[in-house]
Structures are given as C-alpha cells and as structure tokens.
py3Dmol code that shows the C-alpha trace and the ligand (Angstrom):
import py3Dmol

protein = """\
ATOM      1  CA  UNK A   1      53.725   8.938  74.737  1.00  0.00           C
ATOM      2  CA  UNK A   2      54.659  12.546  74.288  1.00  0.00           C
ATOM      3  CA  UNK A   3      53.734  13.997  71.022  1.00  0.00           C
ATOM      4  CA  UNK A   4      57.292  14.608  69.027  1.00  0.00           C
ATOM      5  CA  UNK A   5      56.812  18.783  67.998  1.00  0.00           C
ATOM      6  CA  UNK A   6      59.088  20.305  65.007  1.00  0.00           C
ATOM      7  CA  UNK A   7      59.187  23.993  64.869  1.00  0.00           C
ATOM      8  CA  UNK A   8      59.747  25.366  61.933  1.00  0.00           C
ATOM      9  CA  UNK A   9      60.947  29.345  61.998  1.00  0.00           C
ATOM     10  CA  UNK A  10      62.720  31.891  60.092  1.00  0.00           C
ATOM     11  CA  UNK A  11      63.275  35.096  62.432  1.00  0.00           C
ATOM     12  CA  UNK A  12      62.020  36.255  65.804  1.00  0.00           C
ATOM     13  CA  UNK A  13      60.825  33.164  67.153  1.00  0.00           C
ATOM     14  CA  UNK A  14      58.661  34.514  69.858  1.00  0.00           C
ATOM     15  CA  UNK A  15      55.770  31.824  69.321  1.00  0.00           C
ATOM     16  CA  UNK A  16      58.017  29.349  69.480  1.00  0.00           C
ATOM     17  CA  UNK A  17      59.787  30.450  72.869  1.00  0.00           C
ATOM     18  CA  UNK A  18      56.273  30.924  74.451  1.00  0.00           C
ATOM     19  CA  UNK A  19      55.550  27.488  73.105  1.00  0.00           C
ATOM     20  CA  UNK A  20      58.747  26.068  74.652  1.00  0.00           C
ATOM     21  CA  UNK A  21      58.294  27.809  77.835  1.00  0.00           C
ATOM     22  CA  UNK A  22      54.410  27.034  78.070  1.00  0.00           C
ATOM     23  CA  UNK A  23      56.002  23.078  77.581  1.00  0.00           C
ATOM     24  CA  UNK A  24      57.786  23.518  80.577  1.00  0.00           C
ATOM     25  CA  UNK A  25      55.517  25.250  82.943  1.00  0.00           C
ATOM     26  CA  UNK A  26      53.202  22.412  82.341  1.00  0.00           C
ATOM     27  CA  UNK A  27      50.615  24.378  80.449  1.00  0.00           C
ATOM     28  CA  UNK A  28      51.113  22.578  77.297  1.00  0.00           C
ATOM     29  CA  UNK A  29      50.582  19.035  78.793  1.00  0.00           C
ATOM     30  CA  UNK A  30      51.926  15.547  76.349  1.00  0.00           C
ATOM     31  CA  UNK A  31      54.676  17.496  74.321  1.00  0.00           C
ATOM     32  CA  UNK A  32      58.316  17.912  73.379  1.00  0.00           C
ATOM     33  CA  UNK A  33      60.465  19.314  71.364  1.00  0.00           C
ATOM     34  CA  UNK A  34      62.707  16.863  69.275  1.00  0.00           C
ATOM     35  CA  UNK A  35      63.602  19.539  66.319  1.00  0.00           C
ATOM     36  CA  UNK A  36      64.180  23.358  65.526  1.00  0.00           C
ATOM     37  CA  UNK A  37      64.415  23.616  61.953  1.00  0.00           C
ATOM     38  CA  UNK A  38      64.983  27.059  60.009  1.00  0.00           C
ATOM     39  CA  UNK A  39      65.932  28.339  56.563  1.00  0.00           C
ATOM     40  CA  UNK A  40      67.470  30.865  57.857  1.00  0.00           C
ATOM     41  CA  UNK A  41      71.329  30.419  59.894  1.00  0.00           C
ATOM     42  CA  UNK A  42      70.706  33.680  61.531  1.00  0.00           C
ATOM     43  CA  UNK A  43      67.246  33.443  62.967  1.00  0.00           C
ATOM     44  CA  UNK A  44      66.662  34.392  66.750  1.00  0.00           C
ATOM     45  CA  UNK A  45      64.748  31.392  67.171  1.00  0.00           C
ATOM     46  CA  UNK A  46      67.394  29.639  66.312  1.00  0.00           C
ATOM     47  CA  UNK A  47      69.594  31.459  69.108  1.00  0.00           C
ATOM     48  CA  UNK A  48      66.976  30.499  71.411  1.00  0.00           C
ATOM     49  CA  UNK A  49      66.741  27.157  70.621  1.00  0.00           C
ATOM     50  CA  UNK A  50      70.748  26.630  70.798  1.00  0.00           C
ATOM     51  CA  UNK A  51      71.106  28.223  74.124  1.00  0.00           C
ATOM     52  CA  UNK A  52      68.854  26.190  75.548  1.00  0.00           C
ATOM     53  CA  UNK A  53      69.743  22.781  74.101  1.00  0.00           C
ATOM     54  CA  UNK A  54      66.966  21.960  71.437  1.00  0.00           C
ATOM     55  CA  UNK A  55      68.007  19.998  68.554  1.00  0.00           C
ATOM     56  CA  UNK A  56      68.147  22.560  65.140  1.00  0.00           C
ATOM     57  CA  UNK A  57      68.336  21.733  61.774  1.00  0.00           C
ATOM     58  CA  UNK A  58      69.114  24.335  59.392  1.00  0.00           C
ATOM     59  CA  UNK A  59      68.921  24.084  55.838  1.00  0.00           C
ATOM     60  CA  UNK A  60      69.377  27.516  53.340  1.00  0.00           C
ATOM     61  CA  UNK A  61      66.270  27.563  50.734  1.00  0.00           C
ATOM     62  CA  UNK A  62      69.108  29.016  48.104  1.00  0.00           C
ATOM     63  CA  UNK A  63      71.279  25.631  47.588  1.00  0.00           C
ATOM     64  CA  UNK A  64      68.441  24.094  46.241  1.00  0.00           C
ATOM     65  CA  UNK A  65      66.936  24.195  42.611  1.00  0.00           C
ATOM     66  CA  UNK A  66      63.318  24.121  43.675  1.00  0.00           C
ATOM     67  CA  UNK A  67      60.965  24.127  46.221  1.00  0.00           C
ATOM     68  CA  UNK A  68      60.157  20.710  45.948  1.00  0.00           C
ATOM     69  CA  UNK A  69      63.708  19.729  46.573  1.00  0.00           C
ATOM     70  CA  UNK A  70      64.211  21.251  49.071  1.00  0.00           C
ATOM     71  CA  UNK A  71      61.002  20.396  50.772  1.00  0.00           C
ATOM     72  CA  UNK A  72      61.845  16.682  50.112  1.00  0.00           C
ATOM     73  CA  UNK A  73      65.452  17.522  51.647  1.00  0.00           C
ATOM     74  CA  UNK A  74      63.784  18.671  55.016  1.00  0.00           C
ATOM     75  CA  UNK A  75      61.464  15.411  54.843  1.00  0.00           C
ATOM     76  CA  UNK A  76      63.838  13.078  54.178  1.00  0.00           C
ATOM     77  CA  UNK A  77      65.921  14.945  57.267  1.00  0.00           C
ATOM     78  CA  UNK A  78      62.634  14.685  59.682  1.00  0.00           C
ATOM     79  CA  UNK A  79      62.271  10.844  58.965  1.00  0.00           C
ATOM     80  CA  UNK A  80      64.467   9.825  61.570  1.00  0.00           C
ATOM     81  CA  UNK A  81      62.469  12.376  64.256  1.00  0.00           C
ATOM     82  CA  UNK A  82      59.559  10.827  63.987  1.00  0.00           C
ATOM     83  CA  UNK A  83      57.649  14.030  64.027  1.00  0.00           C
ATOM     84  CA  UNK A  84      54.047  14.018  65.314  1.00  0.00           C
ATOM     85  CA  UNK A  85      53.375  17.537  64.570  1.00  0.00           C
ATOM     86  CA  UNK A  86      54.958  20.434  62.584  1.00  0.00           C
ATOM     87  CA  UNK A  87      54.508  23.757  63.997  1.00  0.00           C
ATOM     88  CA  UNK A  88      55.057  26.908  61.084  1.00  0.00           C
ATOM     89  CA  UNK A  89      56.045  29.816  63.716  1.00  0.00           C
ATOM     90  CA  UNK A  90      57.181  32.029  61.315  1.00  0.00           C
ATOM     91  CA  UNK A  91      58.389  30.034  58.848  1.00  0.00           C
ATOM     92  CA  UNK A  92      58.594  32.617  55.644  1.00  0.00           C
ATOM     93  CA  UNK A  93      58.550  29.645  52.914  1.00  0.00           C
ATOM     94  CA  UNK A  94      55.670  28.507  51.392  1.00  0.00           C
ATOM     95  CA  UNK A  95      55.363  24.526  52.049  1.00  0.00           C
ATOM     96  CA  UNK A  96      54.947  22.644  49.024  1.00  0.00           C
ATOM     97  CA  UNK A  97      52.646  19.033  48.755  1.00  0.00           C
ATOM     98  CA  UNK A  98      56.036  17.599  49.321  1.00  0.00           C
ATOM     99  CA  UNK A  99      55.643  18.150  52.991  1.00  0.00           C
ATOM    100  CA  UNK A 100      51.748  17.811  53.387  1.00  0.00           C
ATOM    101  CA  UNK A 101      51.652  14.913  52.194  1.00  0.00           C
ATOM    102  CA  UNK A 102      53.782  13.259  54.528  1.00  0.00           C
ATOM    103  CA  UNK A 103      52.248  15.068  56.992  1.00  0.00           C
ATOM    104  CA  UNK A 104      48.692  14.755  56.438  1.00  0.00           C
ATOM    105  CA  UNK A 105      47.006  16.940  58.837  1.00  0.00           C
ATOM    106  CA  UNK A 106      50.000  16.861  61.502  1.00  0.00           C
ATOM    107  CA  UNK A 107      51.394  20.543  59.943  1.00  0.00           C
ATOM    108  CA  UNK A 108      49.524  23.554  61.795  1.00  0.00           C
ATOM    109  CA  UNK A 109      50.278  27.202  61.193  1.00  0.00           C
ATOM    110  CA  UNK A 110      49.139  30.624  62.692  1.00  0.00           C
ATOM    111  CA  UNK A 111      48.701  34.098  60.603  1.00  0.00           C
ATOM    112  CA  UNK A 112      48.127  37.124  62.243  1.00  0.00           C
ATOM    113  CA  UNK A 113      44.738  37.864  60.405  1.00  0.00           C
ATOM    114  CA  UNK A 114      41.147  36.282  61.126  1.00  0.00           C
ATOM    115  CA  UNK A 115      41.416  33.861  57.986  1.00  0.00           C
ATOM    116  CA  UNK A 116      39.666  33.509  55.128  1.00  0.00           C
ATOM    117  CA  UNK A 117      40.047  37.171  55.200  1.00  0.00           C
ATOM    118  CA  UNK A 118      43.812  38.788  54.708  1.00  0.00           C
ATOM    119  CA  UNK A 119      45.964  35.815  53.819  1.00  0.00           C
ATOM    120  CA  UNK A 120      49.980  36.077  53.026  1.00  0.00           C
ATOM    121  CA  UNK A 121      51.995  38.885  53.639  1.00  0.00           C
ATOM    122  CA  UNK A 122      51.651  42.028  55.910  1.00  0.00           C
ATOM    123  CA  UNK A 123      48.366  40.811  56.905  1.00  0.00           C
ATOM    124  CA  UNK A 124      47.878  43.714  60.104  1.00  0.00           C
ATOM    125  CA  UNK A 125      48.553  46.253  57.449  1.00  0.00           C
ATOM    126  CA  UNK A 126      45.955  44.529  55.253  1.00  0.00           C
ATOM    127  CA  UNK A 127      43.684  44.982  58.203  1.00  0.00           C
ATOM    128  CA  UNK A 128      44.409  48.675  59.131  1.00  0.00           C
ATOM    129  CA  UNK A 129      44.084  49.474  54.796  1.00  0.00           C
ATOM    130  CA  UNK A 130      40.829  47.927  54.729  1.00  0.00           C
ATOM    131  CA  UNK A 131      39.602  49.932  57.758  1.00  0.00           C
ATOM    132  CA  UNK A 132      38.104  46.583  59.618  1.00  0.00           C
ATOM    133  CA  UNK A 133      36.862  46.930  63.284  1.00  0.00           C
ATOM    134  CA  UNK A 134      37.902  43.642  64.473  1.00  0.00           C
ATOM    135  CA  UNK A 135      41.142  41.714  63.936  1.00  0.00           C
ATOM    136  CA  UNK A 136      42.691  38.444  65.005  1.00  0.00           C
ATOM    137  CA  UNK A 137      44.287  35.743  64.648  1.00  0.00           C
ATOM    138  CA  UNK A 138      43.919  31.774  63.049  1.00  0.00           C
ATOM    139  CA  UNK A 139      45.809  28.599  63.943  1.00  0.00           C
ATOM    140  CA  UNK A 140      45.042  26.146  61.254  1.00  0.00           C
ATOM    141  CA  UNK A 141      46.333  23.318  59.571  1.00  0.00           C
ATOM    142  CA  UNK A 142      48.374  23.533  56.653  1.00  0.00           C
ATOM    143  CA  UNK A 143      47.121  22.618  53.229  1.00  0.00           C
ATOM    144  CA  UNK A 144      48.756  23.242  49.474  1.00  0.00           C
ATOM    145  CA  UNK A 145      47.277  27.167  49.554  1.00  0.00           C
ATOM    146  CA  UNK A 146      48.462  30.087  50.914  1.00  0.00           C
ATOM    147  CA  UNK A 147      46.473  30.351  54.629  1.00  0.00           C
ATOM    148  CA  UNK A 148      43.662  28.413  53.367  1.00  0.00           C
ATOM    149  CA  UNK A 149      43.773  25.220  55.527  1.00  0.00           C
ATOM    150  CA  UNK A 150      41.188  24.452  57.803  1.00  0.00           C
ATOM    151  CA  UNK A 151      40.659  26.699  61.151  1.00  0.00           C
ATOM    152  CA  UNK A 152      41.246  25.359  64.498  1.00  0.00           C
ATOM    153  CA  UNK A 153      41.120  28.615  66.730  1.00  0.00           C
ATOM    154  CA  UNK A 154      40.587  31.789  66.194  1.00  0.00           C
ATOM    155  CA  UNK A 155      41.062  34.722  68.868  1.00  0.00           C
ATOM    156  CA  UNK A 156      39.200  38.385  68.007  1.00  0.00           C
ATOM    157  CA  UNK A 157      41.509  41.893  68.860  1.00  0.00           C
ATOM    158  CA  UNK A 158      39.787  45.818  68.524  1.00  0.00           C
ATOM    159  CA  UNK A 159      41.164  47.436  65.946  1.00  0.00           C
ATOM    160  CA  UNK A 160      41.653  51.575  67.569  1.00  0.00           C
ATOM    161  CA  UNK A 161      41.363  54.428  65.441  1.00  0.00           C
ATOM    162  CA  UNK A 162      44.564  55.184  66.328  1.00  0.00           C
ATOM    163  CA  UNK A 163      45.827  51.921  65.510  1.00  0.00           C
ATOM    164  CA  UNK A 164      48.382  50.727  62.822  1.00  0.00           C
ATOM    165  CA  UNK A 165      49.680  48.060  61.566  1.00  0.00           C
ATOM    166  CA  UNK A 166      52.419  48.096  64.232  1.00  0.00           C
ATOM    167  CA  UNK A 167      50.154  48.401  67.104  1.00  0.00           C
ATOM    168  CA  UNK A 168      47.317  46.226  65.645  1.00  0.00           C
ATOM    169  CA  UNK A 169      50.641  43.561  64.986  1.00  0.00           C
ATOM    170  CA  UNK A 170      51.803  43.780  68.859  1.00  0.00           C
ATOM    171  CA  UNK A 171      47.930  43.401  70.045  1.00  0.00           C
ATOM    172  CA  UNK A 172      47.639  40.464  67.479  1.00  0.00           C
ATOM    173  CA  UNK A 173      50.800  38.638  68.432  1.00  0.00           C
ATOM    174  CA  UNK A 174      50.129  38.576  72.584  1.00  0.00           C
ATOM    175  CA  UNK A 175      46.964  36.725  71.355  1.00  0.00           C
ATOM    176  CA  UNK A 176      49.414  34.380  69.150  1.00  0.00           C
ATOM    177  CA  UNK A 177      51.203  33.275  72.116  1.00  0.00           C
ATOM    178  CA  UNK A 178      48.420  32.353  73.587  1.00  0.00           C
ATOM    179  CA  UNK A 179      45.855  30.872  71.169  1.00  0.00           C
ATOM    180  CA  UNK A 180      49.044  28.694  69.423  1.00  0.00           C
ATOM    181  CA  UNK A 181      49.523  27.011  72.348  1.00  0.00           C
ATOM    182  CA  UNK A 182      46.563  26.279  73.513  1.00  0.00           C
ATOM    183  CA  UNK A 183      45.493  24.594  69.816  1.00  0.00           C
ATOM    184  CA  UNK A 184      49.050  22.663  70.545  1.00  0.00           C
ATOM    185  CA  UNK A 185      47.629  21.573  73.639  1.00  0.00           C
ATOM    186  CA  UNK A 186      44.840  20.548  72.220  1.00  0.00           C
ATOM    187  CA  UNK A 187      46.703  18.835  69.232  1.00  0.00           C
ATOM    188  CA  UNK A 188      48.830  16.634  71.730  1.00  0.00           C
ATOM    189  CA  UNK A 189      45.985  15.546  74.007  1.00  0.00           C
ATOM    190  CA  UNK A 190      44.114  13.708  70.706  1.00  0.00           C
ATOM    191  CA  UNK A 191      41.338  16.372  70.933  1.00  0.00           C
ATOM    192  CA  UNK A 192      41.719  17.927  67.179  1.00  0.00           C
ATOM    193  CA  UNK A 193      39.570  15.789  64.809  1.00  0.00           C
ATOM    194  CA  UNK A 194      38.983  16.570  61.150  1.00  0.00           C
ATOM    195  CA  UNK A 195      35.034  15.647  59.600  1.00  0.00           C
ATOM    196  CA  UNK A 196      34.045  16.951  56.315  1.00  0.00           C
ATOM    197  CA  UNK A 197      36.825  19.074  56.250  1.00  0.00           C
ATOM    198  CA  UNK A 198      35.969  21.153  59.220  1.00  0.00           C
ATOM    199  CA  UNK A 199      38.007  20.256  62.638  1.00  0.00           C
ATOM    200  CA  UNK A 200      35.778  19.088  65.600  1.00  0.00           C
ATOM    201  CA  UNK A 201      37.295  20.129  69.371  1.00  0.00           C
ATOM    202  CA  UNK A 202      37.037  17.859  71.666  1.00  0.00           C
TER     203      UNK A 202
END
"""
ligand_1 = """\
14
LIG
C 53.584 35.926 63.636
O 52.872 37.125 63.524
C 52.830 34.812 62.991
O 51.451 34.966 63.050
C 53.275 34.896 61.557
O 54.633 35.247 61.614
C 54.878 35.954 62.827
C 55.985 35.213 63.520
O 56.404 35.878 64.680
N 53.042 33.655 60.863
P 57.426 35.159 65.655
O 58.645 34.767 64.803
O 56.758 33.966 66.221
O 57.792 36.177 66.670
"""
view = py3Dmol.view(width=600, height=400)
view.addModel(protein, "pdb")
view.setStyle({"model": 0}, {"cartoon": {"style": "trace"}})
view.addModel(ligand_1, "xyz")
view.setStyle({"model": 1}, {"stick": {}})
view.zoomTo()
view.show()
C-alpha cells in the first residue's frame, strides 16, 4: 500500500512541487498525495497543487482562538485521510502536541540550517551573522520544540566569502529538494526507525 503524504505549506511551495514531481518520475517510490493543506488561501503551493488536481484543505490560523484549536481543527479534518505521513514544507506555524500526538513520529520537517545549530527564523542569515564555513540543511521529525526533533538527513553547503543570506538560501534550498525527498523515500519504503531517540536508516 502506498504511503498516504499530507503537505502542509504556507508560501512558495517549491519542496513540495519537487516532491510531487519526484512522485511521479518514480524517484520517490510507495507514495501519494491524498492532501495539500495551508494556512494561508494565497499560497503558491496551493496554486500548484489546484492546477494539478491534488486535494487542498485550507484553513486561516486567525478564525481560531488558539493554537490548540486550531491544530485540533486540522486533525479532526485529516481523520478521514488517513494520513501516513505529514510533510511541513514551509509551513510558517508552529505545530502544537495537538498534532504530534496523533502523529507520533509520522510528522517530518526540513529547516534550512544544519540543526541543533540555527533553529527558527531566518536561519541562512543566522549562518552568514555567525560567520560559519559550512551550512546545510536537516530533515527531521517533528517534536513539541522549535527544530529540535530528531535528525534524519542532513546535507553540508560552502558558505563563500561573498556569500549572503540570499545566496547561501538558494545553495541551501537546491539541497532541500533533494535531501527531502530522498528522507520521504526512505520514510515510505519502512526504512526510518526510531531507537533511543536517534533514527536508524535502513
Ligand atoms: C525552505 O527553506 C524550508 O527549509 C523552510 O521553509 C522554506 C520553504 O520553501 N522550512 P518552499 O516553500 O518549499 O519553497
């Protein structure tokens, strides 16, 4: 059985294309995608997604009094998807227990830094303002903290002398596309396992 993906997104979207198109060139084997989900009406992804016949779901943040209910809104939504895996491409909204717990260890996430180091926000620019010689990116799952789940891949970029954040982002992100799908792939074909809190490959 295919693994069921939701993609979660609120702009751009361009992990979540590449993930769609590496589904159907065959590179990410075992997969589909049964949701689009956003926060956000206007998000490209969400363009995407509608042009080319994915379910979306889209739900605005602001109509709700908390984050908890509105986290419990999206997983009382998901229940009839019978999601597999929840895939955080962008997704600007912190996720609250509400969802990990329903989703123990099936909610991954990347972040354009090499994790623990430069969590949340602007996390290239974090890079180039600390002066660091090597950047990256982390897919990991998602626990309650702020990019602090456990690591499943990382991928290493040069950081340039004459790099900022905007070049060290673009550099990051062509790694992104590549390193999120193959942890998906790896995800779908049963060959993430978690032991003592650190995932085993293979
Ligand atoms: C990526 O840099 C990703 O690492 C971070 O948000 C950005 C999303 O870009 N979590 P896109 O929407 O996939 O183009």
């Amino acid at each position: 059985m295919k693994k069921r993906l939701a993609i979660f997104l609120s702009g751009r979207g361009s992990n979540f294309i590449n993930i769609h198109k590496n589904i159907l060139s065959g590179k990410i084997t075992n997969a589909e995608i049964v949701l689009v989900f956003s926060n956000n009406n206007d998000a490209e992804g969400i363009v995407y997604a509608k042009s080319n016949n994915l379910p979306t779901l889209i739900m605005d943040h602001k109509k709700f009094d908390d984050r908890k209910k509105f986290d419990q809104a999206i997983v009382d939504e998901l229940s009839s998807y019978n999601i597999d895996l929840i895939c955080l491409a962008g997704y600007m909204r912190i996720v609250s227990e509400i969802i990990i717990d329903s989703y123990d260890n099936k909610v991954i996430n990347i972040h354009p830094s090499l994790l623990p180091s430069f969590k949340g926000m602007n996390a290239q620019q974090q890079a180039i303002d600390y002066g660091v010689r090597y950047a990256g990116c982390t897919v990991h799952f998602v626990d309650q903290g702020v990019d602090t789940g456990k690591i499943i891949l990382q991928d290493v970029v040069d950081v340039g002398s004459d790099d900022d954040a905007s070049s060290l982002s673009a550099k990051i992100l062509a790694r992104e596309h590549i390193l999120y799908c193959k942890a998906i792939d790896l995800f779908c074909n049963d060959k993430l396992c978690v032991v003592d809190d650190k995932v085993i490959i293979g």
